[in-house]
ZADO-1210 file (C-alpha; in nm, 4 decimals, padded with zeros to 6 digits):
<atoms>
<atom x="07.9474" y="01.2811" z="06.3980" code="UNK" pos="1"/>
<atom x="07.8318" y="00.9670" z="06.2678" code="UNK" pos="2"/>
<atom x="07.5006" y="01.0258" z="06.2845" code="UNK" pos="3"/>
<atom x="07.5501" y="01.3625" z="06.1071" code="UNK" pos="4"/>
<atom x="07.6961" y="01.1726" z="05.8262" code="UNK" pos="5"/>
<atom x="07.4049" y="00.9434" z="05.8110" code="UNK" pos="6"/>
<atom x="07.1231" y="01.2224" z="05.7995" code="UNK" pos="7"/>
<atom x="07.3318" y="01.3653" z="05.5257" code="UNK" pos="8"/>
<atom x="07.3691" y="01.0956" z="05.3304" code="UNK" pos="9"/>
<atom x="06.9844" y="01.0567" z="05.3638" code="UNK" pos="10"/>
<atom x="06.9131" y="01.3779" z="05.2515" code="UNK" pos="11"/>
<atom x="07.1265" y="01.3440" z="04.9822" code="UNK" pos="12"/>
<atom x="06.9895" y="01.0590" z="04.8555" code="UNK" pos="13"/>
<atom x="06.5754" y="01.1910" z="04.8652" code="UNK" pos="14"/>
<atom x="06.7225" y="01.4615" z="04.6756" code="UNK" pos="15"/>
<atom x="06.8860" y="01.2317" z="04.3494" code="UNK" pos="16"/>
<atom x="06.5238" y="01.0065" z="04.4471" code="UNK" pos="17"/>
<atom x="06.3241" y="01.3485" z="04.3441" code="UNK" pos="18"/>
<atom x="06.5452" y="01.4355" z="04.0576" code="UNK" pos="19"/>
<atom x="06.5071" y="01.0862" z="03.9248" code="UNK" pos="20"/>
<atom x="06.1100" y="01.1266" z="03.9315" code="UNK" pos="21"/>
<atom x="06.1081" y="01.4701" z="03.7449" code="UNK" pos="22"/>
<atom x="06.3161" y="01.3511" z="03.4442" code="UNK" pos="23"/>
<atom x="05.9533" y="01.2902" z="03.2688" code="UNK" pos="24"/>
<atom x="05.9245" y="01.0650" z="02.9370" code="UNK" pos="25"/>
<atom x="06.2397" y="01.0891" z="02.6351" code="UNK" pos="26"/>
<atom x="06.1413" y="01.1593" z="02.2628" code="UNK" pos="27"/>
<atom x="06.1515" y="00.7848" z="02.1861" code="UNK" pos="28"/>
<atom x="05.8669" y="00.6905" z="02.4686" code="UNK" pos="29"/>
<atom x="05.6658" y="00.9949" z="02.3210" code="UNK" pos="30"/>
<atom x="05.6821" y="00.8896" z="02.0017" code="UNK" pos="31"/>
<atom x="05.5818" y="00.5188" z="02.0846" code="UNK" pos="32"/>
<atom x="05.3018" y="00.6230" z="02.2612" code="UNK" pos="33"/>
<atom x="05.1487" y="00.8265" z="02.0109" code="UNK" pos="34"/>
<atom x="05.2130" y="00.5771" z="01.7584" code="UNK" pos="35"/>
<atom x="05.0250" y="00.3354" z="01.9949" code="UNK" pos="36"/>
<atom x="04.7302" y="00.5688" z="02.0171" code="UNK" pos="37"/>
<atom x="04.6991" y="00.6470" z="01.6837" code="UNK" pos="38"/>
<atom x="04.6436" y="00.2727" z="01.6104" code="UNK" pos="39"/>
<atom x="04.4105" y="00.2226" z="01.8803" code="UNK" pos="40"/>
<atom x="04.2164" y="00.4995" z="01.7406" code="UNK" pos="41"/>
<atom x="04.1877" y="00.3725" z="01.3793" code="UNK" pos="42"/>
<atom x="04.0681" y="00.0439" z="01.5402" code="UNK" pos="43"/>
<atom x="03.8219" y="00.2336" z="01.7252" code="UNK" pos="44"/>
<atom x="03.7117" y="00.4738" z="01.5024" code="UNK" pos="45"/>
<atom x="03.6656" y="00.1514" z="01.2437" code="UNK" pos="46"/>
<atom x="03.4451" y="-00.0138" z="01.5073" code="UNK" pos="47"/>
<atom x="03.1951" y="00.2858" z="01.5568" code="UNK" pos="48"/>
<atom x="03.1838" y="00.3941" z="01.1909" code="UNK" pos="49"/>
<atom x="03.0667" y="00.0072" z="01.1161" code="UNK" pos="50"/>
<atom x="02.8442" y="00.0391" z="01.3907" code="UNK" pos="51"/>
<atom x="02.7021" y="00.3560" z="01.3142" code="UNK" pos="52"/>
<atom x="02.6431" y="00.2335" z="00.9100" code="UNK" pos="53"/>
<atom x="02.5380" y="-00.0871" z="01.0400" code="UNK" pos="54"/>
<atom x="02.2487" y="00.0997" z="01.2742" code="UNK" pos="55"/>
<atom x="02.1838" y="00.3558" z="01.0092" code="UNK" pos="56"/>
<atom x="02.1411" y="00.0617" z="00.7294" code="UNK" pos="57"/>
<atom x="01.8932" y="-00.1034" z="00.9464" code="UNK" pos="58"/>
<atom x="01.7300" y="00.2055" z="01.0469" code="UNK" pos="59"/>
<atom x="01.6769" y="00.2623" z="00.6469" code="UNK" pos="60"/>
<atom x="01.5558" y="-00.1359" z="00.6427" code="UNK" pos="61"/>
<atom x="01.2728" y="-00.0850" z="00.8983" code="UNK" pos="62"/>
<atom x="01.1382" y="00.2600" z="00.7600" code="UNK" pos="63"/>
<atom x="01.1102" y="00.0735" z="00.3656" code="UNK" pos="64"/>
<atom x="00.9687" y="-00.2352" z="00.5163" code="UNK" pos="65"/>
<atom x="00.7069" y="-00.0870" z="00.7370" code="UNK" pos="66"/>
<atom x="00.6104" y="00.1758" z="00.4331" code="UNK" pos="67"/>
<atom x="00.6017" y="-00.1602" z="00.2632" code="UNK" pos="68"/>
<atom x="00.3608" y="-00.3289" z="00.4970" code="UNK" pos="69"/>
<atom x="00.1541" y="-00.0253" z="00.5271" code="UNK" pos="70"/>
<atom x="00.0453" y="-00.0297" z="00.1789" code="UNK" pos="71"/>
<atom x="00.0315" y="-00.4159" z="00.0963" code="UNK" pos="72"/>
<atom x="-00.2290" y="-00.4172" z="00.4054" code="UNK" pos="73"/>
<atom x="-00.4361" y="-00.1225" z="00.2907" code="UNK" pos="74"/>
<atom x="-00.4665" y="-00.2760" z="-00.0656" code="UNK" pos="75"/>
<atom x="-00.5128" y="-00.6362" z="00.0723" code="UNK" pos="76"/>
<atom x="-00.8376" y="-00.5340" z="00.2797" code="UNK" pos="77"/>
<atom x="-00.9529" y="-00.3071" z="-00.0131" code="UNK" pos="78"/>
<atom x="-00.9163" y="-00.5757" z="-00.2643" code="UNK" pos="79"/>
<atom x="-01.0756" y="-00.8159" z="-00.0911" code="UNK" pos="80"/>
<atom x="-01.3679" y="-00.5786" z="-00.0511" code="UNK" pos="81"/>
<atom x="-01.3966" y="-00.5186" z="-00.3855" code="UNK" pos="82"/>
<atom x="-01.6987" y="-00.5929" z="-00.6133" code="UNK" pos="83"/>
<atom x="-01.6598" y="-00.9487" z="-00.8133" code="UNK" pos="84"/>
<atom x="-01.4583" y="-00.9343" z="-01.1040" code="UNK" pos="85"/>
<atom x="-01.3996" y="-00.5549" z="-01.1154" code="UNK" pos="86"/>
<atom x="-01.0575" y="-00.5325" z="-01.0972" code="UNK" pos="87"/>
<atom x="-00.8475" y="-00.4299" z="-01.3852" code="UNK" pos="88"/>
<atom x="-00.4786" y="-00.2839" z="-01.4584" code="UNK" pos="89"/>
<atom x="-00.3866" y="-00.0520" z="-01.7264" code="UNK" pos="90"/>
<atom x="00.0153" y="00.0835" z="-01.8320" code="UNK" pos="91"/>
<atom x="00.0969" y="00.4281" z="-01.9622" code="UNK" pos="92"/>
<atom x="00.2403" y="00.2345" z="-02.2631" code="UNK" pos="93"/>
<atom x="00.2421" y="-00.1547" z="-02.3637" code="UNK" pos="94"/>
<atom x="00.5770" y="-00.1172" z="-02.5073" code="UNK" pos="95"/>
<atom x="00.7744" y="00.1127" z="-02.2760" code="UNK" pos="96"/>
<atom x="00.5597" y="00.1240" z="-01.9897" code="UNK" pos="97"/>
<atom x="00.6684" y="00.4084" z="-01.7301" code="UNK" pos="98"/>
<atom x="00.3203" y="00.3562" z="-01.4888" code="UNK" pos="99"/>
<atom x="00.0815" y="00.1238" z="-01.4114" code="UNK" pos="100"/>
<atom x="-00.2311" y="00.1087" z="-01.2156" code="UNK" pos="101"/>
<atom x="-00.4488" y="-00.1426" z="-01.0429" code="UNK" pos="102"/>
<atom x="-00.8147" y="-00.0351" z="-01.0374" code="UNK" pos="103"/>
<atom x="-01.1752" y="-00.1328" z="-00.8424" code="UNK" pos="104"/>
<atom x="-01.4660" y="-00.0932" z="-00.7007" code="UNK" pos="105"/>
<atom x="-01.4797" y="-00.1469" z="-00.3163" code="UNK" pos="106"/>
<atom x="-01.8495" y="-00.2414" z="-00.1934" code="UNK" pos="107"/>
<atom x="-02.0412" y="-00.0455" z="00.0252" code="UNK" pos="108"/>
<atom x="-02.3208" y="-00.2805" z="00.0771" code="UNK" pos="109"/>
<atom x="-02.4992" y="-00.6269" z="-00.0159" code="UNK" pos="110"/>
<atom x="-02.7799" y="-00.8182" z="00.0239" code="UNK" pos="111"/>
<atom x="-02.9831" y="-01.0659" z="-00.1432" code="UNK" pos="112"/>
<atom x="-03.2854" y="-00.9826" z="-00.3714" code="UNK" pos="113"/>
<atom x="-03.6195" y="-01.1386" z="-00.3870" code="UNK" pos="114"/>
<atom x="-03.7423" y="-00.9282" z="-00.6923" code="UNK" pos="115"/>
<atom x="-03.5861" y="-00.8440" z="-00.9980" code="UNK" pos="116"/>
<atom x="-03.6963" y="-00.7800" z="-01.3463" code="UNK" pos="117"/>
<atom x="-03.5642" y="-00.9759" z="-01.6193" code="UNK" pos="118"/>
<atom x="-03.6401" y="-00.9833" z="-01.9763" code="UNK" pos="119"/>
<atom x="-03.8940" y="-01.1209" z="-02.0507" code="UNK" pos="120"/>
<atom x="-04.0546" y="-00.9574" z="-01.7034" code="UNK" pos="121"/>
<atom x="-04.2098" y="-00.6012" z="-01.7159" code="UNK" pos="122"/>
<atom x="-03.9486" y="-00.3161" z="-01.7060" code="UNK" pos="123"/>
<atom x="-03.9738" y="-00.1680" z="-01.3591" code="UNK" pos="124"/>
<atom x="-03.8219" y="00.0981" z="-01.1995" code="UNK" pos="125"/>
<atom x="-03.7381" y="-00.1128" z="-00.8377" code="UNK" pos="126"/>
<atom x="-03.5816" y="-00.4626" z="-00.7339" code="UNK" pos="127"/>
<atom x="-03.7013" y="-00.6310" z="-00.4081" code="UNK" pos="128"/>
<atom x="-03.4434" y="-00.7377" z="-00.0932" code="UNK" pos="129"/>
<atom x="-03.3664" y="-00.8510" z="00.2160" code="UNK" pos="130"/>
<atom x="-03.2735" y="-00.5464" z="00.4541" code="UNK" pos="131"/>
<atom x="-02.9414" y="-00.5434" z="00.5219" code="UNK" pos="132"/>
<atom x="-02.6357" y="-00.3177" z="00.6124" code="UNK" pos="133"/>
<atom x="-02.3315" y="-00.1772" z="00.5539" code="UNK" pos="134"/>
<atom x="-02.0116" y="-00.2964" z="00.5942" code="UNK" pos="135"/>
<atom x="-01.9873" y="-00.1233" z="00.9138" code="UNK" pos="136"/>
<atom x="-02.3055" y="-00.2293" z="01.0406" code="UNK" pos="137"/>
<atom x="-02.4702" y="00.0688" z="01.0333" code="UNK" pos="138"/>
<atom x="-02.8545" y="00.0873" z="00.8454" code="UNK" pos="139"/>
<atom x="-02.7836" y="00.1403" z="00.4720" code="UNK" pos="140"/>
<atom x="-02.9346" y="00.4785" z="00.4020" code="UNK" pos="141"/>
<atom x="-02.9750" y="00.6034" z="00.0234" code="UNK" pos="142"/>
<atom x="-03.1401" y="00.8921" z="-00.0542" code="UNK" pos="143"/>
<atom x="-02.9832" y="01.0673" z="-00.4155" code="UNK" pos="144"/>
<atom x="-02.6512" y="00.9182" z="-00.2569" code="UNK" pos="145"/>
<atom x="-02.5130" y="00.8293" z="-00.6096" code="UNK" pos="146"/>
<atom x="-02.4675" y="00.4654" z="-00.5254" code="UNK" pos="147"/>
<atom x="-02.5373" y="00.2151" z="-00.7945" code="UNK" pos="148"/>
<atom x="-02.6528" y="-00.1309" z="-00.7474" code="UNK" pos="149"/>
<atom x="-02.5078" y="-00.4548" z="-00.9545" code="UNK" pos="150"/>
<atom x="-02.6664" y="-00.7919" z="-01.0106" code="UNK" pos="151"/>
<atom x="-02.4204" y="-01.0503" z="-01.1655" code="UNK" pos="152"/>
<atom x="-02.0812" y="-00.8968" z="-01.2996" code="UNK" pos="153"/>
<atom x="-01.9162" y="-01.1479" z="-01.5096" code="UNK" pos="154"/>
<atom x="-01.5982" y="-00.8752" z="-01.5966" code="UNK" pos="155"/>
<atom x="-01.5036" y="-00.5488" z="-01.5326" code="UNK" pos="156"/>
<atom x="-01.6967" y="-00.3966" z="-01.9090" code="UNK" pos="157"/>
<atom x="-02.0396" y="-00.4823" z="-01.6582" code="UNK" pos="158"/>
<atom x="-01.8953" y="-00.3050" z="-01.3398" code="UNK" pos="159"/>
<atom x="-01.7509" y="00.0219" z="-01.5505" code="UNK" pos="160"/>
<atom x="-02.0215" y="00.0788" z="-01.8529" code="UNK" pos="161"/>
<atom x="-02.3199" y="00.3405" z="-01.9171" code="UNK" pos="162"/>
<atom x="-02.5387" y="00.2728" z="-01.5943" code="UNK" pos="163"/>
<atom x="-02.7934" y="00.4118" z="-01.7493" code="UNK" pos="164"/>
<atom x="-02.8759" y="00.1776" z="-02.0466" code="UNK" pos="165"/>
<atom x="-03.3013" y="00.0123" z="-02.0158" code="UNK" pos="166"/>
<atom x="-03.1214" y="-00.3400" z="-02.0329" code="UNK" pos="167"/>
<atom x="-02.8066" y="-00.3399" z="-01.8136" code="UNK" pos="168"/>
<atom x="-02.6332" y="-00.4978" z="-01.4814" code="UNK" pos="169"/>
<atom x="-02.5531" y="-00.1944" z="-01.2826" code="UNK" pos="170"/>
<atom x="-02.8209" y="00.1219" z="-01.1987" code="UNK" pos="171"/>
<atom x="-02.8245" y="00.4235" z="-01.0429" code="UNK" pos="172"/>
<atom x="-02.9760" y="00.4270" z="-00.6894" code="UNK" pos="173"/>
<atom x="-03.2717" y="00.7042" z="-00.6224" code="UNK" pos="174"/>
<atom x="-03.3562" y="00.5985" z="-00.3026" code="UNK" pos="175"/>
<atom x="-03.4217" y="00.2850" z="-00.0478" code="UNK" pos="176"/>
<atom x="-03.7228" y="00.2010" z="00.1744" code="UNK" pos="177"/>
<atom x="-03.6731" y="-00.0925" z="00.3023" code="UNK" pos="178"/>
<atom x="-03.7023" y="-00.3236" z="00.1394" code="UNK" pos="179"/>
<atom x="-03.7189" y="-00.1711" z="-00.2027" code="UNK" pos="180"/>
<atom x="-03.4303" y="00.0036" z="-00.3868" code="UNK" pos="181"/>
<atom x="-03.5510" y="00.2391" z="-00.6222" code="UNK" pos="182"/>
<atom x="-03.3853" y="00.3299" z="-00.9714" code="UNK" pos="183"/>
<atom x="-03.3105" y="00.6501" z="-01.1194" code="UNK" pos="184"/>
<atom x="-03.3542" y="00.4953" z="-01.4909" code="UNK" pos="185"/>
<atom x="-03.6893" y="00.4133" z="-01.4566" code="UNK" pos="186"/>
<atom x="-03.8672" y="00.1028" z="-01.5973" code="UNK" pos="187"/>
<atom x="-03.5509" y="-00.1012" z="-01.6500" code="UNK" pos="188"/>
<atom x="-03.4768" y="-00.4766" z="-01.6676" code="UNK" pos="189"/>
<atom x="-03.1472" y="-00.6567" z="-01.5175" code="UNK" pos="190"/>
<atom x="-02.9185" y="-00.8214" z="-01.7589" code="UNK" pos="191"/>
<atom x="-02.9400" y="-01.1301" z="-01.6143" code="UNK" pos="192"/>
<atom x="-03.0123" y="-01.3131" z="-01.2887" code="UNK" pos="193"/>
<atom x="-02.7761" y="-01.4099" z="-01.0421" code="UNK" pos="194"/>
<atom x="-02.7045" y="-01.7869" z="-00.9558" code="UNK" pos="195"/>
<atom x="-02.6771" y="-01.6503" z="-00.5681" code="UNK" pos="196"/>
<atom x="-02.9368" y="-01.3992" z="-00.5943" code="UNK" pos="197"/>
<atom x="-02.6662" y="-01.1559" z="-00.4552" code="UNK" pos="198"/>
<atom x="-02.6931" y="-00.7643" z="-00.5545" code="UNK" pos="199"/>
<atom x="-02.3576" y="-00.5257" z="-00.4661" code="UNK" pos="200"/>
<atom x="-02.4175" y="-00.1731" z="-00.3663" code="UNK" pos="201"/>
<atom x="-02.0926" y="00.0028" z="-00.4579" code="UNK" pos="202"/>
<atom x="-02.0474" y="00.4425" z="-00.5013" code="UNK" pos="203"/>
<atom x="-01.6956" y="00.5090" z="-00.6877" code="UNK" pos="204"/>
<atom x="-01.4263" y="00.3055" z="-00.8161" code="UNK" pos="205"/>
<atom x="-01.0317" y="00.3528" z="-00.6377" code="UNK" pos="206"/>
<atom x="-00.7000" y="00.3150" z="-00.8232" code="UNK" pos="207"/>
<atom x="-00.3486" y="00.2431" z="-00.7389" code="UNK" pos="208"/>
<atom x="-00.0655" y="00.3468" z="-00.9237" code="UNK" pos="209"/>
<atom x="00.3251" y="00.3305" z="-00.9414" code="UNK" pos="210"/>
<atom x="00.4334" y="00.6407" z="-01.0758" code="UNK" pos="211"/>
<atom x="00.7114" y="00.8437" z="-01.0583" code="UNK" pos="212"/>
<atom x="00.8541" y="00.6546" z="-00.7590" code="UNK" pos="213"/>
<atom x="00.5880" y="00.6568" z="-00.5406" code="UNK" pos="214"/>
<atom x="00.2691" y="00.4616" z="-00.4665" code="UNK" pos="215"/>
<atom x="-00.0574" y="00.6806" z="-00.5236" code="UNK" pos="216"/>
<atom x="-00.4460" y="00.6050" z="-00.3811" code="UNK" pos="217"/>
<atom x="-00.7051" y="00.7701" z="-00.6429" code="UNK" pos="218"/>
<atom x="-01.0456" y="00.8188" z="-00.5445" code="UNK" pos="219"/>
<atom x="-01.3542" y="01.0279" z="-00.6097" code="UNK" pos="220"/>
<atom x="-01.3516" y="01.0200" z="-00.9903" code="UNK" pos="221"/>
<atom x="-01.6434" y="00.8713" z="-01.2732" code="UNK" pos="222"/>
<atom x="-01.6261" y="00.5988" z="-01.3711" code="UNK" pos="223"/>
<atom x="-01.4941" y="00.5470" z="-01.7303" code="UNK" pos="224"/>
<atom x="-01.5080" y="00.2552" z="-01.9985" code="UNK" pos="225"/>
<atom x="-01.1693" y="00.3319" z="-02.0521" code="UNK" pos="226"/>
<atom x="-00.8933" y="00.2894" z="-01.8085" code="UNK" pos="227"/>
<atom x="-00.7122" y="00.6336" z="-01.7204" code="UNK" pos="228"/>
<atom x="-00.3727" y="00.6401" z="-01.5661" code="UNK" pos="229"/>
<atom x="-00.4070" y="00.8238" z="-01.3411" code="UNK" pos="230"/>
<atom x="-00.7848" y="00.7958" z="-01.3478" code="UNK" pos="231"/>
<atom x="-00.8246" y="01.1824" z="-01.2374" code="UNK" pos="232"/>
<atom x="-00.5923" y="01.3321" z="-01.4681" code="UNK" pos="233"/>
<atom x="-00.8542" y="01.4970" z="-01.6650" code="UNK" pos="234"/>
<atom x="-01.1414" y="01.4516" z="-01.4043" code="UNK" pos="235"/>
<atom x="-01.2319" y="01.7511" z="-01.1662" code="UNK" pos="236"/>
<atom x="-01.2838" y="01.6847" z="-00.7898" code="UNK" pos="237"/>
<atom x="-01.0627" y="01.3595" z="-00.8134" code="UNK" pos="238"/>
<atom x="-00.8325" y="01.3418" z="-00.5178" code="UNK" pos="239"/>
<atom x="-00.5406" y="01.1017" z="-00.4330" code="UNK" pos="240"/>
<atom x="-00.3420" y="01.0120" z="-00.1383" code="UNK" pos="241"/>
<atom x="00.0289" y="00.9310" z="-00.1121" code="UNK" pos="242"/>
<atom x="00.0520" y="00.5215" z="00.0200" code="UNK" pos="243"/>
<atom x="00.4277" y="00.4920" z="00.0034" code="UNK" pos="244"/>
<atom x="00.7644" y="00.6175" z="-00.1601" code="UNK" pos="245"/>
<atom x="01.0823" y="00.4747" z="-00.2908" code="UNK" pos="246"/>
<atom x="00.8862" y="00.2357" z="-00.5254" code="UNK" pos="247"/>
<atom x="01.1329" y="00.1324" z="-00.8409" code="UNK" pos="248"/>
<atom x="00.9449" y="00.0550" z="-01.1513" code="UNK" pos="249"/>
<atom x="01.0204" y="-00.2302" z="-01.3361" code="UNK" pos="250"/>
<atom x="00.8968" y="-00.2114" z="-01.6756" code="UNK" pos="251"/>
<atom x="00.9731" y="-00.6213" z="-01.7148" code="UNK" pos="252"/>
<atom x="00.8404" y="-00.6973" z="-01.3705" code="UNK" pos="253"/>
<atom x="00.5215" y="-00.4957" z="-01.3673" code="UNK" pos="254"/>
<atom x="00.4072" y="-00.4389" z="-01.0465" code="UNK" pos="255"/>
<atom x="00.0158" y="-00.5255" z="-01.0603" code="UNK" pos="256"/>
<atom x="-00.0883" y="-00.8242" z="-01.1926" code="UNK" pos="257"/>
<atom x="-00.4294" y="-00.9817" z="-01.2415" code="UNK" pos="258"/>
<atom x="-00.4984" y="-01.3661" z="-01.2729" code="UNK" pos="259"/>
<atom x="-00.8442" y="-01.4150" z="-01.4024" code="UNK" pos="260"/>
<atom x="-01.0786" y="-01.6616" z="-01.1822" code="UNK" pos="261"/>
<atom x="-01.0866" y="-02.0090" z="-01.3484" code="UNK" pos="262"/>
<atom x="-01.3065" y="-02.3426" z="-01.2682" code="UNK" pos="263"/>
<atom x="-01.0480" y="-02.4531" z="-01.0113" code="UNK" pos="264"/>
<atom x="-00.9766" y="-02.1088" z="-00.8280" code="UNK" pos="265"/>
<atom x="-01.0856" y="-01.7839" z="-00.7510" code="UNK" pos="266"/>
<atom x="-00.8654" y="-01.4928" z="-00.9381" code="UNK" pos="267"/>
<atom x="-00.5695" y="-01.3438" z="-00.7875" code="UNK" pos="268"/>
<atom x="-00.4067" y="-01.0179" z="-00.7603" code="UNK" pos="269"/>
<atom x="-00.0636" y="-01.0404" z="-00.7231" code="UNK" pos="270"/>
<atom x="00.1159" y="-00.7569" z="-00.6313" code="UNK" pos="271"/>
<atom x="00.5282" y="-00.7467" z="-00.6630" code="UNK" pos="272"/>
<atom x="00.6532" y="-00.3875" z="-00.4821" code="UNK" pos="273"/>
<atom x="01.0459" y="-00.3081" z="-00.4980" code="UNK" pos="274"/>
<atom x="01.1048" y="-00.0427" z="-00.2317" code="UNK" pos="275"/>
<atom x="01.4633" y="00.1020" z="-00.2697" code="UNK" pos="276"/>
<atom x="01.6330" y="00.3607" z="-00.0989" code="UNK" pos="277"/>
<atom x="02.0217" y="00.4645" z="-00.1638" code="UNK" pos="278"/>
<atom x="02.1705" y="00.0571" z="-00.1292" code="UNK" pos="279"/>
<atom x="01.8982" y="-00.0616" z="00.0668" code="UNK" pos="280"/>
<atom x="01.5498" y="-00.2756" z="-00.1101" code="UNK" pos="281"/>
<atom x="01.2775" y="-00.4281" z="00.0167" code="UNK" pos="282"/>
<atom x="01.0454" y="-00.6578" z="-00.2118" code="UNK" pos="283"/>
<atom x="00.7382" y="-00.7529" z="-00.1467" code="UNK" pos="284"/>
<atom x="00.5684" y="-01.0346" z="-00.3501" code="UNK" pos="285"/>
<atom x="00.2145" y="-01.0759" z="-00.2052" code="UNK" pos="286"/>
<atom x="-00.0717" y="-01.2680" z="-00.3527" code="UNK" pos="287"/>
<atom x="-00.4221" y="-01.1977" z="-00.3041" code="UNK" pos="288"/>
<atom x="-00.6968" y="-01.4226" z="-00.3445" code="UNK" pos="289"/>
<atom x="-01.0278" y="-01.2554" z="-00.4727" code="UNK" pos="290"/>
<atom x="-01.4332" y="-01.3947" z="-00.3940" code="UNK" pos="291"/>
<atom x="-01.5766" y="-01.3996" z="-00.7442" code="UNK" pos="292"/>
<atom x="-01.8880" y="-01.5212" z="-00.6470" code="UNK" pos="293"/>
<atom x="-02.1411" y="-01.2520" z="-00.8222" code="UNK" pos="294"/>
</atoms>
């Protein structure tokens, strides 16, 4: 009997153990608990939105500075190719300027002459040099290729006038035999000699311009006296290629500037880009140091 009693009050006390462990949770430990979560998840949701602006700000960063990079190098080798002292920059308007453009001529070849005709020499139709070759090392080859050939450019009026005056500094190429270039003028004579004896072969002149936001490459136009900005806006065949985006124009900070050569230093370009994208910008101040030696 005692035992019964003992297996009874076992039984009945897994029963009140199991009713105890289905009560569940009150209203008050709900409510706690949800208020808990709720502030975790504002501190979490804080944390990843940061994070996530944070990656997408940097993300933004990277894409201006690299667009930034990709066009300072492109005009840094350019430039530095250029022909001497042919680099000019025009704006749309000196007062409220909206554009601007940096222009030049990039050289195809040079070499050194042995003959040239200046006044008072004969006119001839031909100038005398050293073979040479291009810049990528290839056998210069001219036959009615349109190149011109310069001896001594002091500014950019020799590099960008008539090249087909009798007297002048630049010619039209007809054709080269090695090692005579021959003129398309005729019996001409050379402005002046060269200190180095250095002549430039060059084809076309290139412009850059900051317009409209962007960061435009112009090529295959004339040549004109005057400046155009763009150069091909009323030239046929002229082409241009897009070099960056997100370029802000400051009218009081132009973006081009040219610093002529003096007795104690070659010129320099220097070139101040602000690339700006919703609250992210990227400057780039870059100076470039041009060879003047004609």
């Amino acid at each position: 009997m005692a035992m019964f009693n003992v297996a009874k009050a076992r039984v009945k006390a897994n029963r009140n153990h199991i009713k105890h462990k289905n009560n569940g949770f009150t209203l008050m430990e709900l409510i706690i608990v949800i208020i808990i979560l709720g502030v975790m998840s504002v501190g979490i949701g804080g944390f990843i939105t940061l994070s996530t602006q944070t990656y997408v700000n940097v993300t933004e960063r990277d894409e201006l500075t690299s667009s930034a990079r990709f066009a300072i190098e492109r005009l840094n080798r350019e430039i530095r190719n250029a022909v001497p002292n042919s680099i000019r920059v025009a704006v749309d308007n000196s007062t409220n300027p909206t554009k601007q453009c940096l222009e030049f001529v990039p050289i195809v070849a040079s070499t050194v002459y042995t003959k040239l005709a200046v006044i008072p020499d004969a006119p001839v139709n031909n100038l005398t040099v050293i073979p040479f070759l291009t810049l990528k090392n290839a056998n210069y080859v001219c036959n009615s290729c349109g190149d011109r050939v310069i001896v001594y450019p002091l500014s950019p009026e020799d590099v960008y006038q008539n090249h087909n005056d009798n007297i002048s500094k630049v010619f039209a190429i007809a054709s080269y035999l090695d090692p005579v270039i021959n003129l398309t003028a005729g019996n001409v004579n050379f402005a002046e000699y060269s200190p180095t004896s250095r002549a430039f072969i060059f084809n076309e002149p290139v412009s850059y311009c900051v317009e409209h936001g962007v960061l435009n490459r112009y090529s295959s136009y004339n040549f004109n006296h005057n400046q155009e900005l763009p150069p091909n806006s009323n030239i046929l065949n002229g082409s241009y290629s897009l070099m960056a985006q997100n370029v802000f124009f400051n009218k009081n900070n132009l973006p081009f500037t040219v610093l002529p050569a003096s007795l104690q230093r070659n010129a320099v370009v220097q070139i101040k880009l602000n690339f700006t994208r919703d609250t992210e910008t990227v400057i780039f101040d870059h100076a470039i140091h041009i060879n003047n030696i004609p």
